[in-house]
Phi, psi and omega in degrees: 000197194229140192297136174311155179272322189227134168205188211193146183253132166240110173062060156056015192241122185290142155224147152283098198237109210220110167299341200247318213284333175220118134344148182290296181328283177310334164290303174338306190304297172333278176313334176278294184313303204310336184285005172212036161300157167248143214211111169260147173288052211219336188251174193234138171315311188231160145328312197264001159241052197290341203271017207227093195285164183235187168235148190194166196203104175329175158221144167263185184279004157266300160337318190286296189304318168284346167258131230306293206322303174340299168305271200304352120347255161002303179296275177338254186002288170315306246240317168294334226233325204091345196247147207250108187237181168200180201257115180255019187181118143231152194203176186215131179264106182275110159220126175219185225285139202108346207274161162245131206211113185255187211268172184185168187242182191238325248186155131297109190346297186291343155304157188233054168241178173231159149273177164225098150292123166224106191293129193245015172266160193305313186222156175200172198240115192294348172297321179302336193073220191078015191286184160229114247254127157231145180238154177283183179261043183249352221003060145230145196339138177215314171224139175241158183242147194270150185272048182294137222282097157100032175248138179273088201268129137248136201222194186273118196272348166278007193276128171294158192207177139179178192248131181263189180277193189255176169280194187273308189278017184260091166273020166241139179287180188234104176244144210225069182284135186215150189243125149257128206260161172230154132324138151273109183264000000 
């Protein structure tokens, strides 16, 4: 398999960022379908931010299962960790400028789960912003991912994280495909 491009520990907990698991093309493909996605106005980070809704769009567990990056995510996974997982939640995450968007953990600590972000516009601007924030248990920011076009972030599902939104001069949405992992056991 292929080496991370960048990758940082929070609390003993891995993230992983890898340029190679999606093509620029296959982020493309993706992102063209999504554009005539139905996207509901319904999730949320937290509990305690429940009135403040985001746009996303379910995948069913074939849809999750037919994309190639899924796999090799997968493979990658396997091929890091030693261990076999599988995706019990995949979504694609809507997000543009104005949106409120909160720091939130995927998991409990003692959980063994992971996420997969895989950012799907054609293109981005390092200006637009849009990164994705992980914070320590301090809650402060220690590492960010730039939302670059097919780059695939995996991390650990208790490290608090969020996507912040693109800026004001940003006219493309920051659409965010993400798998939440489970162990197989």
């Amino acid at each position: 398999m292929t080496q991370p491009t960048y990758s940082h520990t929070v609390g003993n907990k891995p993230i992983w960022v890898f340029d190679n698991l999606c093509s620029q093309d296959e982020a493309t493909s993706i992102y063209q379908g999504l554009e005539i996605s139905a996207f509901k106005h319904n999730e949320v980070a937290r509990p305690d931010t429940a009135q403040y809704k985001h746009w996303a769009v379910e995948l069913s567990d074939a849809q999750i299962a037919s994309l190639p990056v899924y796999q090799r995510a997968m493979a990658q996974i396997s091929e890091t960790t030693g261990k076999k997982y599988r995706a019990y939640r995949g979504y694609v995450n809507y997000a543009s400028y104005g949106d409120m968007l909160f720091t939130h953990t995927d998991c409990l600590p003692e959980a063994d789960e992971l996420t997969v972000l895989v950012y799907l516009c054609p293109e981005w601007d390092i200006e637009w912003g849009g990164e994705t924030l992980f914070y320590n248990e301090h809650d402060d920011c220690v590492f960010a991912s730039t939302p670059k076009p097919g780059r695939t972030v995996i991390f650990h599902g208790a490290i608090k994280h969020v996507g912040r939104p693109p800026n004001r001069i940003c006219y493309t949405p920051r659409y965010t495909l993400a798998f939440k992992l489970e162990p197989i056991t």
